[in-house]
RONU-274009 format. One record per atom (N, C-alpha, C): x, y, z; atom name. Coordinates in steps of 0.02 Angstrom, whole numbers, plus 50000, padded with zeros to 5 digits. Layout:
+-------+-------+-------+------+
!    c1 !    c2 !    c3 ! site !
+-------+-------+-------+------+
!     X !     Y !     Z !   CA !
...
+-------+-------+-------+------+
***
This chain:
+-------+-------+-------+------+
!    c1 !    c2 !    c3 ! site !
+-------+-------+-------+------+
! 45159 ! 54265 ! 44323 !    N !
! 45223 ! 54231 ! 44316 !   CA !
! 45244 ! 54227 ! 44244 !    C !
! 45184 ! 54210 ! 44178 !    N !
! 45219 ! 54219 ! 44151 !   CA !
! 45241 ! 54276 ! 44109 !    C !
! 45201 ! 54339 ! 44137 !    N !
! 45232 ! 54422 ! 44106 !   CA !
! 45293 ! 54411 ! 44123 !    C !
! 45352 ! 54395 ! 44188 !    N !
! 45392 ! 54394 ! 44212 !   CA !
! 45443 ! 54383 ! 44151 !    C !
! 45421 ! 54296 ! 44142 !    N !
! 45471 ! 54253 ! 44105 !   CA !
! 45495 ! 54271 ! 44046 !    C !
! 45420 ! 54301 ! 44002 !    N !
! 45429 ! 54359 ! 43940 !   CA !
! 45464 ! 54405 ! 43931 !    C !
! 45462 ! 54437 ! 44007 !    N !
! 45489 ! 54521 ! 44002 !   CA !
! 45584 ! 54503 ! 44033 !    C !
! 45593 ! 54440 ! 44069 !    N !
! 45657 ! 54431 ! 44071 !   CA !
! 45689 ! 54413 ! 44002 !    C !
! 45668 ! 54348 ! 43959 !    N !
! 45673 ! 54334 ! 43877 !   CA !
! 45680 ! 54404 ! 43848 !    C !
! 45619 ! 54479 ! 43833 !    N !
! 45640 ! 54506 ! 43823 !   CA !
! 45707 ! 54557 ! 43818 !    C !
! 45727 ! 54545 ! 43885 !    N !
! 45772 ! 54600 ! 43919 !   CA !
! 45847 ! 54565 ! 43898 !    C !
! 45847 ! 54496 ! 43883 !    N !
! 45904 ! 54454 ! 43879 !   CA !
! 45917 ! 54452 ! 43813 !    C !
! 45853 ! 54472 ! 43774 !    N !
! 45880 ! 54460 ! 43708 !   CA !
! 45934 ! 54540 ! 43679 !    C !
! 45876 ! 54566 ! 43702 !    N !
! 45910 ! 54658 ! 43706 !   CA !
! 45991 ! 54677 ! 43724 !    C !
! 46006 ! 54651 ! 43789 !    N !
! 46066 ! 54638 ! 43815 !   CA !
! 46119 ! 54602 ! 43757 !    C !
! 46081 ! 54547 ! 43740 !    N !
! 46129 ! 54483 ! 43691 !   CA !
! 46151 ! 54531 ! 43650 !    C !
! 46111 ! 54596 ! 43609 !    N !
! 46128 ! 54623 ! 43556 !   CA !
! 46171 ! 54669 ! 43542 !    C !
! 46177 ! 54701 ! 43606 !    N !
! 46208 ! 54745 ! 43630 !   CA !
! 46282 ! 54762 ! 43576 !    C !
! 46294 ! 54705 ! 43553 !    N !
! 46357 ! 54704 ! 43517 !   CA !
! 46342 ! 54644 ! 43466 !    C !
! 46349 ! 54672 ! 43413 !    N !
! 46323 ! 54644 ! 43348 !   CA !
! 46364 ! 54614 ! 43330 !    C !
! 46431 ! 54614 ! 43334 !    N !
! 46475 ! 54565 ! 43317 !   CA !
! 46554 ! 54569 ! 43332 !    C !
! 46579 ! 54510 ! 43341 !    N !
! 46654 ! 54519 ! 43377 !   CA !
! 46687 ! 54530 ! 43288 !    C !
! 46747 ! 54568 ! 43295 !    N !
! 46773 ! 54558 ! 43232 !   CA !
! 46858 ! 54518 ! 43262 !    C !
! 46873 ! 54482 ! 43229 !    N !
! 46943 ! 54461 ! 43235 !   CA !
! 47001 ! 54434 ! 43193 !    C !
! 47049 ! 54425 ! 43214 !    N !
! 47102 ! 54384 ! 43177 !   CA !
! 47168 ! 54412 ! 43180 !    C !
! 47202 ! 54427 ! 43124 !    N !
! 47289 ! 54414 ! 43136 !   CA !
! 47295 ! 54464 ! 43082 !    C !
! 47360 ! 54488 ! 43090 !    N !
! 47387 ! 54538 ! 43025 !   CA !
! 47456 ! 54530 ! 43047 !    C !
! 47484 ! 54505 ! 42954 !    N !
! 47561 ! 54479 ! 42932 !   CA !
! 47572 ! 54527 ! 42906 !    C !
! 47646 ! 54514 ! 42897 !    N !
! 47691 ! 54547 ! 42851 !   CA !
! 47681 ! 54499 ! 42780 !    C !
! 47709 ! 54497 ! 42736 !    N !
! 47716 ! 54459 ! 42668 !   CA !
! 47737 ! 54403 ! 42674 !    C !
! 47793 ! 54408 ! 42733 !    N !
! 47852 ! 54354 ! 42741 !   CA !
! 47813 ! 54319 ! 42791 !    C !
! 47752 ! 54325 ! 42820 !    N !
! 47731 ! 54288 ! 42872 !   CA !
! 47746 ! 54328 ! 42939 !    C !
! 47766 ! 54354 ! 42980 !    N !
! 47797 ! 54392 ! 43011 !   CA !
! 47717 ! 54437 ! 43048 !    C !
! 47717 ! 54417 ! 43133 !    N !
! 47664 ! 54466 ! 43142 !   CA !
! 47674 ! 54510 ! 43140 !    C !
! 47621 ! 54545 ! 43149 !    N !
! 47631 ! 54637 ! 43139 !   CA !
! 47603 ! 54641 ! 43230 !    C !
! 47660 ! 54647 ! 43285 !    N !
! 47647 ! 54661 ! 43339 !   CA !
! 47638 ! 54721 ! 43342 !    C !
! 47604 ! 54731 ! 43403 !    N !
! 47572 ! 54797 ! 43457 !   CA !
! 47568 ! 54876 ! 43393 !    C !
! 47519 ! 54838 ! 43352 !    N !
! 47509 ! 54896 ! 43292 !   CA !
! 47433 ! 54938 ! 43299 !    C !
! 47443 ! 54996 ! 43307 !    N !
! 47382 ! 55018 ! 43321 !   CA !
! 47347 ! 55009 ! 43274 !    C !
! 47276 ! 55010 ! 43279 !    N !
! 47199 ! 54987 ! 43210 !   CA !
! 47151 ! 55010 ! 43225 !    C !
! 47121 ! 55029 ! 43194 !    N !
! 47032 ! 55074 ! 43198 !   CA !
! 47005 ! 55021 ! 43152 !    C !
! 46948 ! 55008 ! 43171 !    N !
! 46894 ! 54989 ! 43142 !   CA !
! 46819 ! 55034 ! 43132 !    C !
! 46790 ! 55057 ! 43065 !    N !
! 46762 ! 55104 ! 43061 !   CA !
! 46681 ! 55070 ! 43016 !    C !
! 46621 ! 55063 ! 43050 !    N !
! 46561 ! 55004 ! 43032 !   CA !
! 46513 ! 55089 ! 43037 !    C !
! 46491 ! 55112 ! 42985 !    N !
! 46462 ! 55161 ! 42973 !   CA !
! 46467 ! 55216 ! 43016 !    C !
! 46445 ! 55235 ! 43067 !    N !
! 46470 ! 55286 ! 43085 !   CA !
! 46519 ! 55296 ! 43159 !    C !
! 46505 ! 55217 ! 43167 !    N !
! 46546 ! 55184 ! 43229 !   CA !
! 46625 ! 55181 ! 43212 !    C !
! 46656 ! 55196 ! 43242 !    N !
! 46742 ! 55180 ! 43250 !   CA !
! 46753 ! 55141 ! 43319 !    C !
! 46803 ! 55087 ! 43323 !    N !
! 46845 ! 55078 ! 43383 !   CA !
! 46904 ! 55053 ! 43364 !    C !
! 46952 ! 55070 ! 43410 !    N !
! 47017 ! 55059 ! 43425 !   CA !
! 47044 ! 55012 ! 43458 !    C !
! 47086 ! 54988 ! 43441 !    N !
! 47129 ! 54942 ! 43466 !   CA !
! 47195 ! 54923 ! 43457 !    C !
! 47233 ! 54875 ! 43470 !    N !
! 47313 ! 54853 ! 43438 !   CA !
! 47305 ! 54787 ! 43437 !    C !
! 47357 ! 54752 ! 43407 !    N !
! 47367 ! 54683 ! 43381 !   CA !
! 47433 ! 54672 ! 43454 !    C !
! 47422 ! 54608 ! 43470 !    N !
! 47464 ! 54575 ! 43512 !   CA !
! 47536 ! 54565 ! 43482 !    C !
! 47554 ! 54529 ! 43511 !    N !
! 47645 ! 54510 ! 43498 !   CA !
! 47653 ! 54460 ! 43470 !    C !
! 47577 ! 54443 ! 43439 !    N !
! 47580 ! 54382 ! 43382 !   CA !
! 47535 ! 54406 ! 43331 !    C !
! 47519 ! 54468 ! 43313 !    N !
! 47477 ! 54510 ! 43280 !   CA !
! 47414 ! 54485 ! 43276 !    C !
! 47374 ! 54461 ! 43347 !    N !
! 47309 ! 54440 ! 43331 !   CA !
! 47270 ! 54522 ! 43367 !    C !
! 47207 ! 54525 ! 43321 !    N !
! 47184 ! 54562 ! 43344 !   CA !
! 47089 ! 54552 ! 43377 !    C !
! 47058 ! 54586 ! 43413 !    N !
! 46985 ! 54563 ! 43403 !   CA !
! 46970 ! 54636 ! 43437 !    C !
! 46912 ! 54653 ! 43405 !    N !
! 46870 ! 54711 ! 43423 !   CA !
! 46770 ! 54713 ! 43415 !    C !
! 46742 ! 54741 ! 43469 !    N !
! 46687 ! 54716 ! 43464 !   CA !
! 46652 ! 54792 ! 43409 !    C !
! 46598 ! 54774 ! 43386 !    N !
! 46545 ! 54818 ! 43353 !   CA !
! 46505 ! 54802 ! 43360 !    C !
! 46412 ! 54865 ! 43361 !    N !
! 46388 ! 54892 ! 43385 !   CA !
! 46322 ! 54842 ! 43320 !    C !
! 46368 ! 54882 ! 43248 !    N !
! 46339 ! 54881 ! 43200 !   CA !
! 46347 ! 54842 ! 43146 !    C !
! 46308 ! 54814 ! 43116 !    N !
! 46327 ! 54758 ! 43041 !   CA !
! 46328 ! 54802 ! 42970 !    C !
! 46381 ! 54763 ! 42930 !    N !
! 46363 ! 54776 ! 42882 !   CA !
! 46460 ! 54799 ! 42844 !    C !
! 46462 ! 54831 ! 42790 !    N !
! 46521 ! 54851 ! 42758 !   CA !
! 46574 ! 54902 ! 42816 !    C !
! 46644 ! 54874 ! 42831 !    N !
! 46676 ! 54887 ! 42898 !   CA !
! 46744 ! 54912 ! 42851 !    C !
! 46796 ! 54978 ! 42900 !    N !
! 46844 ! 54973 ! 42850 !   CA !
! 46906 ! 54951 ! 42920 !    C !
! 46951 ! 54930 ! 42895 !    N !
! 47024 ! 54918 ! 42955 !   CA !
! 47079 ! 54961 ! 42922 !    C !
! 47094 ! 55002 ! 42972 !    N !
! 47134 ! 55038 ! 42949 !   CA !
! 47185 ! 55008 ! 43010 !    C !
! 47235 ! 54998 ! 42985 !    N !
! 47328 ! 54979 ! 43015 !   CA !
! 47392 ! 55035 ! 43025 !    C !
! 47400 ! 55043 ! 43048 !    N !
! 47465 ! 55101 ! 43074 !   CA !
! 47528 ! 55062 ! 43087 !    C !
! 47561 ! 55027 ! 43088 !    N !
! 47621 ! 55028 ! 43119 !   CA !
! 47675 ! 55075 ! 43089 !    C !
! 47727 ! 55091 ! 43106 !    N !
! 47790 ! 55135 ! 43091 !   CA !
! 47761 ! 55147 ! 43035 !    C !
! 47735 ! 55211 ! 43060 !    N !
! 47710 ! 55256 ! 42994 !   CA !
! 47703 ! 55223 ! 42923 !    C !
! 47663 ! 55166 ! 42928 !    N !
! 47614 ! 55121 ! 42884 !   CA !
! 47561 ! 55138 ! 42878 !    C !
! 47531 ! 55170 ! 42846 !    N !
! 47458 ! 55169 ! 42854 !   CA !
! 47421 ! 55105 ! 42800 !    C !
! 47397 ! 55064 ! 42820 !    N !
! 47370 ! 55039 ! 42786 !   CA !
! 47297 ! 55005 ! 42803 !    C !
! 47255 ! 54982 ! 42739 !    N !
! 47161 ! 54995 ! 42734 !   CA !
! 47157 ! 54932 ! 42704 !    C !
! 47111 ! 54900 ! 42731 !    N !
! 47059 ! 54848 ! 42725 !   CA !
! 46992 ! 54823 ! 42715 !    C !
! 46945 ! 54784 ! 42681 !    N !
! 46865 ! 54812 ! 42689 !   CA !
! 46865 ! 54720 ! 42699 !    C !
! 46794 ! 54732 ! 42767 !    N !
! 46781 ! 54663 ! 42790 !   CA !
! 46705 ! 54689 ! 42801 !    C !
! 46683 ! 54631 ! 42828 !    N !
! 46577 ! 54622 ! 42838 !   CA !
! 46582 ! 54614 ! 42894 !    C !
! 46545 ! 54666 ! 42932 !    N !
! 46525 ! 54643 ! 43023 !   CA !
! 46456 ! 54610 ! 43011 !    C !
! 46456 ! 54558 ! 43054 !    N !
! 46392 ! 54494 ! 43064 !   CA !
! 46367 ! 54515 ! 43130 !    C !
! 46306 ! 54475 ! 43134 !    N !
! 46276 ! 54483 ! 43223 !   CA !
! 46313 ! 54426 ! 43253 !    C !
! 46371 ! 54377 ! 43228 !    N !
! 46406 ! 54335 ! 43269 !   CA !
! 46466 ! 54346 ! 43246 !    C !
! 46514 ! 54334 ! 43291 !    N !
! 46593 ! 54328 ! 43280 !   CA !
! 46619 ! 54317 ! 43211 !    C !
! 46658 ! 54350 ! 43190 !    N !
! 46686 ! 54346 ! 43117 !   CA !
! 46765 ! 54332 ! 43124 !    C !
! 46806 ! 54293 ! 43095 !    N !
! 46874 ! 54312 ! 43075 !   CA !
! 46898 ! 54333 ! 43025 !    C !
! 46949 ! 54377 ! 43024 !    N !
! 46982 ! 54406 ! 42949 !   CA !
! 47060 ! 54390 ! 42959 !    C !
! 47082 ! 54370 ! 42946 !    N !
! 47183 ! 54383 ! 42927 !   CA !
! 47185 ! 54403 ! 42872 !    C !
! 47237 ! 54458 ! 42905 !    N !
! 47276 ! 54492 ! 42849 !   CA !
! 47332 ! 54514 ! 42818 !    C !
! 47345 ! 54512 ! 42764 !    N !
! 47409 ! 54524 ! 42731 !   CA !
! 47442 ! 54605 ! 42731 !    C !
! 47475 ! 54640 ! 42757 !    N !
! 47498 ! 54687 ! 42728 !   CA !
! 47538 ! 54686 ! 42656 !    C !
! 47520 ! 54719 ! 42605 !    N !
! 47542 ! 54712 ! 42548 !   CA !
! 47548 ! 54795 ! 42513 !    C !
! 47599 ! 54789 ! 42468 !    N !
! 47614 ! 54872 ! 42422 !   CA !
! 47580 ! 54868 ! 42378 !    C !
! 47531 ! 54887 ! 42341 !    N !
! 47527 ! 54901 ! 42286 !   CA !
! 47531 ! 54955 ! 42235 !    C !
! 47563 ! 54972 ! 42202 !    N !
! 47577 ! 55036 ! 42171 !   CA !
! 47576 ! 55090 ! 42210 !    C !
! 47612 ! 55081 ! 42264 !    N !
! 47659 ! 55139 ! 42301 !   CA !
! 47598 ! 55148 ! 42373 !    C !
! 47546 ! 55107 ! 42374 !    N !
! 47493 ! 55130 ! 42426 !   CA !
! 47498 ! 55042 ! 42462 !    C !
! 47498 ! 55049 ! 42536 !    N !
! 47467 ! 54987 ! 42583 !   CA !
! 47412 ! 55002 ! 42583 !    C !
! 47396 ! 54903 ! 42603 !    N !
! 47337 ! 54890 ! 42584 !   CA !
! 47324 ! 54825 ! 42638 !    C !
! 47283 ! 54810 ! 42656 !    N !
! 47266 ! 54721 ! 42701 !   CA !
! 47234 ! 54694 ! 42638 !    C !
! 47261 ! 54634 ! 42619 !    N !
! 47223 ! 54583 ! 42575 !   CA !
! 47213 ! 54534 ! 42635 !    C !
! 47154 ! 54524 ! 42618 !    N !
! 47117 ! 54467 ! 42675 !   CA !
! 47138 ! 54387 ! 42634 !    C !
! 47163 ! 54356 ! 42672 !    N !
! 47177 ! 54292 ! 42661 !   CA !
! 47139 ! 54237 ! 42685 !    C !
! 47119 ! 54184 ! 42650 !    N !
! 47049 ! 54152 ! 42676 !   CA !
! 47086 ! 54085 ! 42725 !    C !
! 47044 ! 54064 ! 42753 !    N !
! 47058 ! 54026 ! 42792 !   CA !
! 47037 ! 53933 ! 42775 !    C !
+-------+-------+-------+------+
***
């Protein structure tokens, strides 16, 4: 009985990990203004996933892997890049779309 209890503990912790961390939050315009239904990649070493921001520009996407993550943003031919930390627990980021010398960019705004 208790190989059982071990090898279930084991199997649950394995499962738990499965996804190393939720990434989330919001992406503005300057003026405050969400950035709705904008397509986004998230790229955590050799992992990518995809997603879009809602109609209030919140976004959340899960990863695999921890560590230095990049967000890349698209709307109307915007391309714009971000760098955030994937954790083994839920993270939030908001972000700013901003110009800087002729290139977009997400400045992460703290909370």
């Amino acid at each position: 009985m208790h190989r059982v209890a071990v090898c279930a503990l084991l199997v649950g912790g394995v499962c738990g990990t499965a996804h190393a961390g939720q990434i989330y939050g919001t992406l503005r315009e300057q003026k405050g203004q969400p950035i709705a239904a904008a397509p986004l990649a998230l790229t955590c070493g050799q992992e990518t996933r995809t997603g879009h921001t809602d109609q209030e520009g919140v976004y959340r996407l899960l990863v695999s892997t921890t560590g230095g993550c990049t967000l890349v943003l698209e709307p109307a031919k915007r391309r714009a890049h971000g760098s955030l930390y994937s954790y083994d627990r839920p993270t939030g980021y908001d972000f700013v779309v901003v110009n800087r010398d002729g290139t977009w960019v997400l400045e992460a705004q703290r909370k």
